[in-house]
PyMOL Python script that loads the backbone (N, CA, C, O; Angstrom):
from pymol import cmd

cmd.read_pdbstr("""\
ATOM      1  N   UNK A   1      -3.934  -5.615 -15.405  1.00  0.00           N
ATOM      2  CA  UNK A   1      -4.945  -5.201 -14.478  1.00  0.00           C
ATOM      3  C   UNK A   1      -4.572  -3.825 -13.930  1.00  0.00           C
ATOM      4  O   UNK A   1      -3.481  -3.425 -13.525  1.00  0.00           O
ATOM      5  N   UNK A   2      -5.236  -3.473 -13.980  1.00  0.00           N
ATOM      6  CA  UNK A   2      -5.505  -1.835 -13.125  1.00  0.00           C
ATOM      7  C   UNK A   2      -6.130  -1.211 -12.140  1.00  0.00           C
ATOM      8  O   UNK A   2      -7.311  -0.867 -12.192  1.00  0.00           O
ATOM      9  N   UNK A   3      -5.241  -1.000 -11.027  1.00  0.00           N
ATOM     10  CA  UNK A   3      -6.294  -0.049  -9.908  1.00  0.00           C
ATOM     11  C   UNK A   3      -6.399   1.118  -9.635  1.00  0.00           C
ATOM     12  O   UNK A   3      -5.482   1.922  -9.798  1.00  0.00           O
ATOM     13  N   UNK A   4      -7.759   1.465  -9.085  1.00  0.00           N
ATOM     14  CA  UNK A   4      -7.762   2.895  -9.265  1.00  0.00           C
ATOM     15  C   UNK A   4      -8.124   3.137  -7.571  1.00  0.00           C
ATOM     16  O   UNK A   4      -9.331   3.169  -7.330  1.00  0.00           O
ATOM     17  N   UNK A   5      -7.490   3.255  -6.763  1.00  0.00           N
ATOM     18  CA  UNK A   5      -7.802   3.934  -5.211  1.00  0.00           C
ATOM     19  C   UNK A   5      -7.676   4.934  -4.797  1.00  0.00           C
ATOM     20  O   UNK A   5      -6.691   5.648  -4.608  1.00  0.00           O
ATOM     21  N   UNK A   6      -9.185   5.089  -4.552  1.00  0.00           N
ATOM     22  CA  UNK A   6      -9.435   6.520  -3.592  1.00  0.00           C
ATOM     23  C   UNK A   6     -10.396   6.141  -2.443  1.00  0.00           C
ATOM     24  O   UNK A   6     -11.588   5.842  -2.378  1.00  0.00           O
ATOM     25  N   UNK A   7      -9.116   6.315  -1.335  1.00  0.00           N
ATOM     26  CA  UNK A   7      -9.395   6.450   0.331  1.00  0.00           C
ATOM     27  C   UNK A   7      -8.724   5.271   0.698  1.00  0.00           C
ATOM     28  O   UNK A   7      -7.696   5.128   0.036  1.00  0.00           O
ATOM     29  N   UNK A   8      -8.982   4.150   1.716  1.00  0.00           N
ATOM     30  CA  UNK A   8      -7.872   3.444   2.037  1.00  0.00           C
ATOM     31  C   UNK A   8      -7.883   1.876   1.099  1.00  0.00           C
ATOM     32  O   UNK A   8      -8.629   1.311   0.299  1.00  0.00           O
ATOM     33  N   UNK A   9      -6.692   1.651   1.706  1.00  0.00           N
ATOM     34  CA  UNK A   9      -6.429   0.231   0.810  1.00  0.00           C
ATOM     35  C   UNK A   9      -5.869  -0.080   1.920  1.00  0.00           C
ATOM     36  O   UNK A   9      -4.913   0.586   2.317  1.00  0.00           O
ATOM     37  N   UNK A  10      -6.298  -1.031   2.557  1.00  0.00           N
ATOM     38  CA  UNK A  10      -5.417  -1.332   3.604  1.00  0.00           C
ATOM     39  C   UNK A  10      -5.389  -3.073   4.151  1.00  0.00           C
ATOM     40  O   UNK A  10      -6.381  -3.626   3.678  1.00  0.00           O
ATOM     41  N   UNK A  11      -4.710  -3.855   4.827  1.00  0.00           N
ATOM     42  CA  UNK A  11      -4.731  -5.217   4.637  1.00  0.00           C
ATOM     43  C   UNK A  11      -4.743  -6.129   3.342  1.00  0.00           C
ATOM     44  O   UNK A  11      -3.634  -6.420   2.896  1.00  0.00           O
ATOM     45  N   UNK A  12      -5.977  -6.667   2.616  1.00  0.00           N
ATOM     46  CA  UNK A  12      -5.904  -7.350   1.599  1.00  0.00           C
ATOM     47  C   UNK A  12      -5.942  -6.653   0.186  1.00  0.00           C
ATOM     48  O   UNK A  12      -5.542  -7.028  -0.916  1.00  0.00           O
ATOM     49  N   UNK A  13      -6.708  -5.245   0.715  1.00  0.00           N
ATOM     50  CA  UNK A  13      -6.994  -4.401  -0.481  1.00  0.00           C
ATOM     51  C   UNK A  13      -5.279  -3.682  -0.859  1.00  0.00           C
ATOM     52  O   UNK A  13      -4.994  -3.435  -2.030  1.00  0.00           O
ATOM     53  N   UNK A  14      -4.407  -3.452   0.121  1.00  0.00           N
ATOM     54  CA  UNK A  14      -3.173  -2.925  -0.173  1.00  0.00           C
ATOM     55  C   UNK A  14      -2.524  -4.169  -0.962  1.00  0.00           C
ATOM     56  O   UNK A  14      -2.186  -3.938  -2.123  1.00  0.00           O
ATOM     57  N   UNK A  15      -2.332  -5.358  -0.498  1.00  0.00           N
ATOM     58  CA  UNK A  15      -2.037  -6.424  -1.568  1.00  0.00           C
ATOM     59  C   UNK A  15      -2.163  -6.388  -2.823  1.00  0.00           C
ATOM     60  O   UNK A  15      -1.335  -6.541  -3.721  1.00  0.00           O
ATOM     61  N   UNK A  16      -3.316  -6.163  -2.835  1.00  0.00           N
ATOM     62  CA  UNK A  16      -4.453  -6.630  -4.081  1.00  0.00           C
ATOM     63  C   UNK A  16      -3.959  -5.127  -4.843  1.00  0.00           C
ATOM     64  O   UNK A  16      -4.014  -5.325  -6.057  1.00  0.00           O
ATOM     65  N   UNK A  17      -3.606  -4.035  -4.623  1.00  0.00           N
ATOM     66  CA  UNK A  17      -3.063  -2.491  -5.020  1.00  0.00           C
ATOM     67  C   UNK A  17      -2.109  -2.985  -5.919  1.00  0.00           C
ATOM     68  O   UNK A  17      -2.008  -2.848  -7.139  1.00  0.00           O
ATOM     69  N   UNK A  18      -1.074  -3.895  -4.668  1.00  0.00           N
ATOM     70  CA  UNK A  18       0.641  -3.620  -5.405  1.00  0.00           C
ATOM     71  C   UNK A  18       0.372  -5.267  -6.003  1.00  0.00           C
ATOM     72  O   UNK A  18       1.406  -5.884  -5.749  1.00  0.00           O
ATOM     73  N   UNK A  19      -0.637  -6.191  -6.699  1.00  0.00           N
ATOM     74  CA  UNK A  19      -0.439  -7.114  -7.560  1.00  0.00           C
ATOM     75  C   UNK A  19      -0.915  -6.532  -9.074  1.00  0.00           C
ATOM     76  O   UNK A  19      -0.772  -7.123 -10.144  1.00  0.00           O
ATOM     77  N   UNK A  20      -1.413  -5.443  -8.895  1.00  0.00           N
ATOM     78  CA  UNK A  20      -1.758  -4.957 -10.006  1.00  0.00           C
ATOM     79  C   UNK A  20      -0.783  -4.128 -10.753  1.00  0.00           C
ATOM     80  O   UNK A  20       0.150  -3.423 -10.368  1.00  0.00           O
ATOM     81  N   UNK A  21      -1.328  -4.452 -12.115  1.00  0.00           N
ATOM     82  CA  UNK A  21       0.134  -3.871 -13.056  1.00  0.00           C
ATOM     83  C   UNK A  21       0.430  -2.459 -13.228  1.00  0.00           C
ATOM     84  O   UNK A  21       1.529  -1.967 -13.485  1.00  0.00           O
ATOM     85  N   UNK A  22      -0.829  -1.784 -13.032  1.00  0.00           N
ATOM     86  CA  UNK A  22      -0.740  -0.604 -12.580  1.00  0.00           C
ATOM     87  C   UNK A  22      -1.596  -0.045 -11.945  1.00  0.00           C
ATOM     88  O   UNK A  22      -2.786  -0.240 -12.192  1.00  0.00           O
ATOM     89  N   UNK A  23      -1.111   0.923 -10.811  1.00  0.00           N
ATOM     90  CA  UNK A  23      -2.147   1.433  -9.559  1.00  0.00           C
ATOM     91  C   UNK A  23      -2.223   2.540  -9.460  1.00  0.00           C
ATOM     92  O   UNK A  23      -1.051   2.902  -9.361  1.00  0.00           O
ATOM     93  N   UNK A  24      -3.125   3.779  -9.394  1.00  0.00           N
ATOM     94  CA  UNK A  24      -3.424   5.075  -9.910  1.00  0.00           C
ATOM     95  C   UNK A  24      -4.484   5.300  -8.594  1.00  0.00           C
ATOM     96  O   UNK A  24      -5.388   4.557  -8.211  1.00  0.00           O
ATOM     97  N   UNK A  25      -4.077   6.468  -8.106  1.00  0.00           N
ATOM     98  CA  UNK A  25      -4.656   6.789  -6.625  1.00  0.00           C
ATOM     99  C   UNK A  25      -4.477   8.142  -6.549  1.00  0.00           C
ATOM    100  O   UNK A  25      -3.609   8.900  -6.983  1.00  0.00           O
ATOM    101  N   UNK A  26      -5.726   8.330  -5.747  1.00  0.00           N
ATOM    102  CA  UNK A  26      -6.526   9.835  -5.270  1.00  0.00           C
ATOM    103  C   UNK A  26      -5.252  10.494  -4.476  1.00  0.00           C
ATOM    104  O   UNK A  26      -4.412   9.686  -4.080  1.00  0.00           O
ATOM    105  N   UNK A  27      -5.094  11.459  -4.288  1.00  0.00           N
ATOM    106  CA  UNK A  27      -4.047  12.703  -3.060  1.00  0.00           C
ATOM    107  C   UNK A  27      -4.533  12.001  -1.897  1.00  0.00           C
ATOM    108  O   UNK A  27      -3.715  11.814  -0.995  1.00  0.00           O
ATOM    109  N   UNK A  28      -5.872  11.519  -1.728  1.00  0.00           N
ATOM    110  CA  UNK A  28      -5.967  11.179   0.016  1.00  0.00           C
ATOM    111  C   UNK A  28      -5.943   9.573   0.279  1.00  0.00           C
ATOM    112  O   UNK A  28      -6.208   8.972   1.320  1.00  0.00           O
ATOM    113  N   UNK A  29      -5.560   9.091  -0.931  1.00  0.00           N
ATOM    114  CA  UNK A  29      -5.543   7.879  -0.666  1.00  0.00           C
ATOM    115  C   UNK A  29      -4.761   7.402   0.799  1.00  0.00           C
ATOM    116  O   UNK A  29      -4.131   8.336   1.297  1.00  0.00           O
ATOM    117  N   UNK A  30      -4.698   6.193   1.521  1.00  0.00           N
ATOM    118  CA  UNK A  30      -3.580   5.442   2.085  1.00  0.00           C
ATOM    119  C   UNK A  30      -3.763   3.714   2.232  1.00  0.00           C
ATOM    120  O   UNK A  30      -4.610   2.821   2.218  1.00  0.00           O
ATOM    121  N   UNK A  31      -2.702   3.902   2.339  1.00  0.00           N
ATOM    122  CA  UNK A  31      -1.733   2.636   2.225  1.00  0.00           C
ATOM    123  C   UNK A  31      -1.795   1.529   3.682  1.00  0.00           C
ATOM    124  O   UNK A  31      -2.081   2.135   4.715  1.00  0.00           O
ATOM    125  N   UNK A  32      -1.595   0.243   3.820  1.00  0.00           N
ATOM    126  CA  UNK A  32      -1.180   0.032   4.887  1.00  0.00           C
ATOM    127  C   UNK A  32      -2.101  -1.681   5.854  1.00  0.00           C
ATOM    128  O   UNK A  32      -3.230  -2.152   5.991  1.00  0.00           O
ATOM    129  N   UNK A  33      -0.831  -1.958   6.219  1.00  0.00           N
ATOM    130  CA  UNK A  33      -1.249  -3.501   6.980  1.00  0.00           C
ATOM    131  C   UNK A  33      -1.447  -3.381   8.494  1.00  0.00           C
ATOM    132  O   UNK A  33      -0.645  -3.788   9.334  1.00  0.00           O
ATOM    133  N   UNK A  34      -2.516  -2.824   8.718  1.00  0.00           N
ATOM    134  CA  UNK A  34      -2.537  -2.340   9.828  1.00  0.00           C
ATOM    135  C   UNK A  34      -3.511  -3.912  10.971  1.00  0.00           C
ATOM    136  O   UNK A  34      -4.035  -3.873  12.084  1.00  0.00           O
ATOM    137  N   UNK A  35      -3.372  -4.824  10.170  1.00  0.00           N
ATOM    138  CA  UNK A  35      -3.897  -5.876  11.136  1.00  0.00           C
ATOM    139  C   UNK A  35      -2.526  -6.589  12.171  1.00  0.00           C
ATOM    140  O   UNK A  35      -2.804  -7.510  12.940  1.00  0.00           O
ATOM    141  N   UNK A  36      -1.567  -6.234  12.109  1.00  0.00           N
ATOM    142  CA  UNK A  36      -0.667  -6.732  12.905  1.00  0.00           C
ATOM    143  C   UNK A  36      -1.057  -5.922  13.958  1.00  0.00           C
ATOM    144  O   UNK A  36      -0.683  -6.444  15.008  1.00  0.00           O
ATOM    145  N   UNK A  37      -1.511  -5.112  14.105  1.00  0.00           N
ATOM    146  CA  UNK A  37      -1.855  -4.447  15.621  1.00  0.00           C
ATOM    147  C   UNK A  37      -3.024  -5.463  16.388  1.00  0.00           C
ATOM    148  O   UNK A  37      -3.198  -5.473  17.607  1.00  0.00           O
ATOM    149  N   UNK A  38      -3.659  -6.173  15.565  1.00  0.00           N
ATOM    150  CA  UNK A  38      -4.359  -7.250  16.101  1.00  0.00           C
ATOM    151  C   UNK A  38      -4.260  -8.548  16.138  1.00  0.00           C
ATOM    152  O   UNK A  38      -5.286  -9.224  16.068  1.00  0.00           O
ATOM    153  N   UNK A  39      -2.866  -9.211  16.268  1.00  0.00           N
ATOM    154  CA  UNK A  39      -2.084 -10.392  16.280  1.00  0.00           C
ATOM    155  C   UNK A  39      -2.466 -11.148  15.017  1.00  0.00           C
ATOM    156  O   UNK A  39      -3.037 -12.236  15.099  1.00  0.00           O
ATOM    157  N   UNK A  40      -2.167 -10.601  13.876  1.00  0.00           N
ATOM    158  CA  UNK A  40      -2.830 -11.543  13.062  1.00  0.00           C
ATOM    159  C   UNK A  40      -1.767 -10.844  11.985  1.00  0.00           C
ATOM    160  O   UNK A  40      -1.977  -9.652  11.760  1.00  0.00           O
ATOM    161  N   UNK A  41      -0.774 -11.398  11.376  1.00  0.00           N
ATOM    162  CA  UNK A  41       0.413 -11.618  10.271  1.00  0.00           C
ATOM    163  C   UNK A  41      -0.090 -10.919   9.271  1.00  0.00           C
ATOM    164  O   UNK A  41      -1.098 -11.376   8.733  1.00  0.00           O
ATOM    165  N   UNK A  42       0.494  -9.614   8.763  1.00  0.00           N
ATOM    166  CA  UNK A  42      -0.169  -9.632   7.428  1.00  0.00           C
ATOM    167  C   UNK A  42       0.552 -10.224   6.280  1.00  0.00           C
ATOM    168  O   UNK A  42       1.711 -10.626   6.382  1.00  0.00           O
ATOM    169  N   UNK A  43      -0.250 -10.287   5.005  1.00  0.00           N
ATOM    170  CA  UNK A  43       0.166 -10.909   3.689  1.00  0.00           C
ATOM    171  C   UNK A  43       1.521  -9.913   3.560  1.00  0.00           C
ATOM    172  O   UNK A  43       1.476  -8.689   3.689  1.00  0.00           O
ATOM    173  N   UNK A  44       2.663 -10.652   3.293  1.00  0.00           N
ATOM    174  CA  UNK A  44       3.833 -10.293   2.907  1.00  0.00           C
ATOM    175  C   UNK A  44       4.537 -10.638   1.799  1.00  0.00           C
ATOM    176  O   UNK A  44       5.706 -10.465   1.455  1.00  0.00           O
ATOM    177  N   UNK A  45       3.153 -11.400   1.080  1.00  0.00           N
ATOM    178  CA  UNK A  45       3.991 -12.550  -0.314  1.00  0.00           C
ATOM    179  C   UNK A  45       4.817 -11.037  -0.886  1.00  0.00           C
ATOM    180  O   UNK A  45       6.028 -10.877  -0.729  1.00  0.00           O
ATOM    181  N   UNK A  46       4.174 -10.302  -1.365  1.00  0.00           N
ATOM    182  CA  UNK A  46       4.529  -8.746  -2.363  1.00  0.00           C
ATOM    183  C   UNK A  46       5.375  -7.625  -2.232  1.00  0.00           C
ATOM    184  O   UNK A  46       6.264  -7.218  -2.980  1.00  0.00           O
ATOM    185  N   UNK A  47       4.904  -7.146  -1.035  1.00  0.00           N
ATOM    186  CA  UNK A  47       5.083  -5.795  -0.553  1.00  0.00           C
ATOM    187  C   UNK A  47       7.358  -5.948  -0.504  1.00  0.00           C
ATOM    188  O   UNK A  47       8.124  -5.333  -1.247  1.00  0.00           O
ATOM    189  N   UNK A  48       7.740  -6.936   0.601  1.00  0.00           N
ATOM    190  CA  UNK A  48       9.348  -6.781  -0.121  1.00  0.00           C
ATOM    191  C   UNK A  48       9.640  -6.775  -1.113  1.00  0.00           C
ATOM    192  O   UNK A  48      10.704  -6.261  -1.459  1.00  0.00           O
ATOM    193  N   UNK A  49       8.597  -7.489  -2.165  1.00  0.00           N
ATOM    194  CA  UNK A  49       9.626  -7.058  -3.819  1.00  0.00           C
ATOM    195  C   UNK A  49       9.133  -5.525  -4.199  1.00  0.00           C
ATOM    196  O   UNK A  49       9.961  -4.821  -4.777  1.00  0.00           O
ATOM    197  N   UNK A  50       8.056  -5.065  -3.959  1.00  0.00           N
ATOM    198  CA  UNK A  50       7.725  -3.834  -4.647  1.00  0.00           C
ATOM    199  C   UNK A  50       8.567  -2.446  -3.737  1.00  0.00           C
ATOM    200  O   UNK A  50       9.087  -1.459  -4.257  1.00  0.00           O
ATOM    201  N   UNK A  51       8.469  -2.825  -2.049  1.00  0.00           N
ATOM    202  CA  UNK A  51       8.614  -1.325  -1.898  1.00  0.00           C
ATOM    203  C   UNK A  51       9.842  -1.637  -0.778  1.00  0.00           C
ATOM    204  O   UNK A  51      10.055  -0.822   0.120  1.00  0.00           O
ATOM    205  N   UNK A  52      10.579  -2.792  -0.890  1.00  0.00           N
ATOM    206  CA  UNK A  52      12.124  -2.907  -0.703  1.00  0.00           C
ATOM    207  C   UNK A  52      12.427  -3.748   0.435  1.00  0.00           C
ATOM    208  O   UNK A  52      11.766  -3.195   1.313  1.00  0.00           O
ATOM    209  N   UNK A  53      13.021  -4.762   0.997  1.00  0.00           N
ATOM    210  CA  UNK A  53      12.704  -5.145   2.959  1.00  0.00           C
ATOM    211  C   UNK A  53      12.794  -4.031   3.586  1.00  0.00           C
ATOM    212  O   UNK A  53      11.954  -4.005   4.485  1.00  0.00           O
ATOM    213  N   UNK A  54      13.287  -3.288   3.551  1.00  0.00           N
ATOM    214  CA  UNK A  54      13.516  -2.436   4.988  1.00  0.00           C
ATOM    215  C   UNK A  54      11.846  -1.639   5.003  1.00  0.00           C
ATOM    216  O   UNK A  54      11.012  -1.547   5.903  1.00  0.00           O
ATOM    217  N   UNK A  55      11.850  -1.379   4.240  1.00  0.00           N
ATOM    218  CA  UNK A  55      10.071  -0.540   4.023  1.00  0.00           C
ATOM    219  C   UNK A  55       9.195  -1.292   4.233  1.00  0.00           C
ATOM    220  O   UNK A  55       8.095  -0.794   4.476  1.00  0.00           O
ATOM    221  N   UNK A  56       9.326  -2.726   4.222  1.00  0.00           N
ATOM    222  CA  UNK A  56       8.100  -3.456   3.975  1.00  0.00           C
ATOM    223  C   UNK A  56       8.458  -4.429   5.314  1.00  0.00           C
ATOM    224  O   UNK A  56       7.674  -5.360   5.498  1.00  0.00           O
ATOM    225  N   UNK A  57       9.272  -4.321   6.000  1.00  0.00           N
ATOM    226  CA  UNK A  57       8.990  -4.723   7.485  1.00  0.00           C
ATOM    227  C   UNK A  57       8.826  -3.832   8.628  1.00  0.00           C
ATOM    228  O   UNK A  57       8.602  -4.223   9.773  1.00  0.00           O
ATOM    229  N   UNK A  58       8.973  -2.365   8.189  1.00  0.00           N
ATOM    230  CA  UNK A  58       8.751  -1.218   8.967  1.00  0.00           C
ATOM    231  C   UNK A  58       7.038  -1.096   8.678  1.00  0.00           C
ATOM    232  O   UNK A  58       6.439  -0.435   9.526  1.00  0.00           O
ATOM    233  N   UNK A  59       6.344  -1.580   7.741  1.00  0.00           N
ATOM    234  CA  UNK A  59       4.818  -1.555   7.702  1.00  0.00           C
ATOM    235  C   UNK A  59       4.489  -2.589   8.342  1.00  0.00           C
ATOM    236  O   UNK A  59       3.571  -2.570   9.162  1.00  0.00           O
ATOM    237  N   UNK A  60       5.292  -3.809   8.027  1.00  0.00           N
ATOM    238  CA  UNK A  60       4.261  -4.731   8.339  1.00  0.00           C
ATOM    239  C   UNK A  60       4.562  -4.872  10.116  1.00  0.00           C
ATOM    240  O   UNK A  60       3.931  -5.492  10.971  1.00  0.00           O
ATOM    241  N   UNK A  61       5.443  -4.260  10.189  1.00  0.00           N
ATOM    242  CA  UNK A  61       5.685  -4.626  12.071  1.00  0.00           C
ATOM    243  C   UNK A  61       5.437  -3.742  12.837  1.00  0.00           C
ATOM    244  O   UNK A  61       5.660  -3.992  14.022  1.00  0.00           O
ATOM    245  N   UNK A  62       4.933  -2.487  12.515  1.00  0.00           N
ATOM    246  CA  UNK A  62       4.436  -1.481  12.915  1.00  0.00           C
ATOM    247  C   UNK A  62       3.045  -1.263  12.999  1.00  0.00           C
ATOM    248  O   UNK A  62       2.397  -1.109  14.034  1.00  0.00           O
ATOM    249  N   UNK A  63       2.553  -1.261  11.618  1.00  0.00           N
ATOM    250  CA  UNK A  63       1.245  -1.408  11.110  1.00  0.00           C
ATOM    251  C   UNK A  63       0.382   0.498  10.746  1.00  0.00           C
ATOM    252  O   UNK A  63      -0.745   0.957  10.928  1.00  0.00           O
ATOM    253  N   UNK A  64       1.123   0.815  10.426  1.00  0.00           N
ATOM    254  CA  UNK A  64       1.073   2.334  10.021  1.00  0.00           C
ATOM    255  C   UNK A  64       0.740   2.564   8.940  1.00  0.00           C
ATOM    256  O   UNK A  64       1.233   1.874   8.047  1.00  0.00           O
ATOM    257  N   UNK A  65      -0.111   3.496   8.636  1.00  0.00           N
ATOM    258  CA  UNK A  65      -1.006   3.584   7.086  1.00  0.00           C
ATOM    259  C   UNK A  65       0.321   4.713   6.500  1.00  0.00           C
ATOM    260  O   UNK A  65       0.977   5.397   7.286  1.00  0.00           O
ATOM    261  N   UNK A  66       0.480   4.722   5.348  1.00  0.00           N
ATOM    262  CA  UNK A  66       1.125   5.652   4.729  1.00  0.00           C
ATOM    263  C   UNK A  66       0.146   6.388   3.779  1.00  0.00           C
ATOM    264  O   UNK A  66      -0.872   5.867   3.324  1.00  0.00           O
ATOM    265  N   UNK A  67       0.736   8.201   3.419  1.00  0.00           N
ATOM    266  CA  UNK A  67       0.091   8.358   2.506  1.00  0.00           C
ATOM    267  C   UNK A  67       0.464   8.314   1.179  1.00  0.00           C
ATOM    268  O   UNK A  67       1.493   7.670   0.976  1.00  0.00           O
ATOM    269  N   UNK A  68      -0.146   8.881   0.073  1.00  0.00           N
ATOM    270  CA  UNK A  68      -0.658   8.686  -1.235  1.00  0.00           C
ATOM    271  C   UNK A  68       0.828   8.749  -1.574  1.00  0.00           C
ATOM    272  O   UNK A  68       1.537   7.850  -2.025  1.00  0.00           O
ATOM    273  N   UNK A  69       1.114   9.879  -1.291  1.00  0.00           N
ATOM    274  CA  UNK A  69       2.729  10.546  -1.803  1.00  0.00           C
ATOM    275  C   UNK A  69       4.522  10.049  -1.125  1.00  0.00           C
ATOM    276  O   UNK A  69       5.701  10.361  -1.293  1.00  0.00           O
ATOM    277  N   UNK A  70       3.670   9.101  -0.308  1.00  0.00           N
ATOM    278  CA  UNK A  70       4.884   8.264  -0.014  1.00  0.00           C
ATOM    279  C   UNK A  70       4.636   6.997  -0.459  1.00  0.00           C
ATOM    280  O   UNK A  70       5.612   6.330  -0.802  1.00  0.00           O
ATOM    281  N   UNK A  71       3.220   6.378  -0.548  1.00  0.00           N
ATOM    282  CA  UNK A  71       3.166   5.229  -1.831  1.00  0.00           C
ATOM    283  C   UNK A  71       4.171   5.696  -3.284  1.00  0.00           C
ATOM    284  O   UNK A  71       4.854   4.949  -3.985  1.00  0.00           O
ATOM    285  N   UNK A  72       4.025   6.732  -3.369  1.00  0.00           N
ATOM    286  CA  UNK A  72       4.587   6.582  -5.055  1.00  0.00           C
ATOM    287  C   UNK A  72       5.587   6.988  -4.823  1.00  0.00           C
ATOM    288  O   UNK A  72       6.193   7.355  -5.830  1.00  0.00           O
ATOM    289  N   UNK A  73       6.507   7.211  -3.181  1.00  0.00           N
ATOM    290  CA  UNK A  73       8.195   7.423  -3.579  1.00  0.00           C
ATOM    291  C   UNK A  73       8.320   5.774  -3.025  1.00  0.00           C
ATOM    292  O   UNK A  73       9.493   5.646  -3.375  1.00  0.00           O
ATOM    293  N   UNK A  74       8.164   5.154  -2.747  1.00  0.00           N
ATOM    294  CA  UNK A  74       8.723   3.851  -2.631  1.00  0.00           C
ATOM    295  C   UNK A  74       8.138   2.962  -3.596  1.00  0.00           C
ATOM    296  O   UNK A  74       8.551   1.811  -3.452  1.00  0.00           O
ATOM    297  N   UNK A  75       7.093   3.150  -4.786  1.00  0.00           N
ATOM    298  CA  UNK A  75       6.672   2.319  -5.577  1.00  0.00           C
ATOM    299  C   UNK A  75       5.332   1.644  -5.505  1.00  0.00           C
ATOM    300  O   UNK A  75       5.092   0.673  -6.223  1.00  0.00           O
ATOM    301  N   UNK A  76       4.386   2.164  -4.597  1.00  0.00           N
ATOM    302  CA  UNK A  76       3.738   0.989  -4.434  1.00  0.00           C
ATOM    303  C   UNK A  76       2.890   1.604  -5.085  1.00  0.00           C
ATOM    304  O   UNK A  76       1.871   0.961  -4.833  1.00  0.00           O
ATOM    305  N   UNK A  77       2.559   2.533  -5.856  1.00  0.00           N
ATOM    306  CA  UNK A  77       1.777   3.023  -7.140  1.00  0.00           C
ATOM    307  C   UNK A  77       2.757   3.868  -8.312  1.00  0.00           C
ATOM    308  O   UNK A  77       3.908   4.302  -8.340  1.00  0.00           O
ATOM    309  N   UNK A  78       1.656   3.827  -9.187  1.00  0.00           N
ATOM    310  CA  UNK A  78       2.488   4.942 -10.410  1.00  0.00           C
ATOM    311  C   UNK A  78       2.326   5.891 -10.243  1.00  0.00           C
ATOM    312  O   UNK A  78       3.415   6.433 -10.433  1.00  0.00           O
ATOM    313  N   UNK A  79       1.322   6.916  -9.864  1.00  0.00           N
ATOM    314  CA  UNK A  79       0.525   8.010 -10.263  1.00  0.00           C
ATOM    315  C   UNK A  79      -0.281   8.281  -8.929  1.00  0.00           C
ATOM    316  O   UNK A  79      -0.879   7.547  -8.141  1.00  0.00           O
ATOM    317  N   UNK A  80      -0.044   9.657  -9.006  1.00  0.00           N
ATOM    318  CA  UNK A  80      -1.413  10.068  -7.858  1.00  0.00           C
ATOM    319  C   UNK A  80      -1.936  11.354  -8.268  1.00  0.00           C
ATOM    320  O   UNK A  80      -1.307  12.403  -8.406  1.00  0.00           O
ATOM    321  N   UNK A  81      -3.327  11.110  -8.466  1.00  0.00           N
ATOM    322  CA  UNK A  81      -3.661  11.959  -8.905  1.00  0.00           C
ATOM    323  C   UNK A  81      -5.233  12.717  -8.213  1.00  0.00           C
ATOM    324  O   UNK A  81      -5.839  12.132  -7.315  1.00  0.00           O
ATOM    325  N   UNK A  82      -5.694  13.963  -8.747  1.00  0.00           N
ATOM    326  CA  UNK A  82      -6.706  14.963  -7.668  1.00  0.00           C
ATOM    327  C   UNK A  82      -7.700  14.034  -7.340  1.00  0.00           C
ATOM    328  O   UNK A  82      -7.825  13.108  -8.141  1.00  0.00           O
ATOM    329  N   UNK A  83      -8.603  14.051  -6.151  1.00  0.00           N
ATOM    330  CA  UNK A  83      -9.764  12.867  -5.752  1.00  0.00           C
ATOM    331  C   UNK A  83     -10.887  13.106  -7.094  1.00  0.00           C
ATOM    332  O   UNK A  83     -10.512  14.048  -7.792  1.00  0.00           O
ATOM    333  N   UNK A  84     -11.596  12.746  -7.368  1.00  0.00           N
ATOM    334  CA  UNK A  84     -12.765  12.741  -8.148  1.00  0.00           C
ATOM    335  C   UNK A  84     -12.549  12.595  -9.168  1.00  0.00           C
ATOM    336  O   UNK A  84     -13.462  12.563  -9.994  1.00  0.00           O
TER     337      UNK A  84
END
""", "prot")
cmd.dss("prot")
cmd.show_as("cartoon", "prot")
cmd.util.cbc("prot")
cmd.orient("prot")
């Protein structure tokens, strides 16, 4: 399976990013579980195996969107490439 994101991915759609076998995203894409700012747990089945614990409890306990180009230094895509 393959994703292709351009603009945000964020809560189920960031999941649904890093279950795919490969994920290919716009320069303005972002990243990010930003429902813990509204008492509500985000999905964590994934995100520690792909983009490491320490990274993936600094998102999920924070709740901070990242961008395109720090998705692909911690892994959570392959490729980023121009919008359109």
């Amino acid at each position: 399976m393959i994703a292709s994101v351009g603009g945000y991915a964020v809560g189920g759609g960031c999941e649904l990013a890093m279950f795919c076998d490969l994920t290919i995203c716009s320069h303005d894409a972002r990243f990010g579980e930003p429902e813990i700012r509204f008492s509500d747990a985000g999905p964590a089945m994934i995100m520690p195996f792909i983009v490491g614990h320490k990274r993936a409890r600094e998102m999920l306990y924070m709740g901070d969107l990242i961008d395109a180009q720090t998705a692909l230094e911690c892994g959570m895509v392959n490729r980023v490439v121009p919008g359109g």
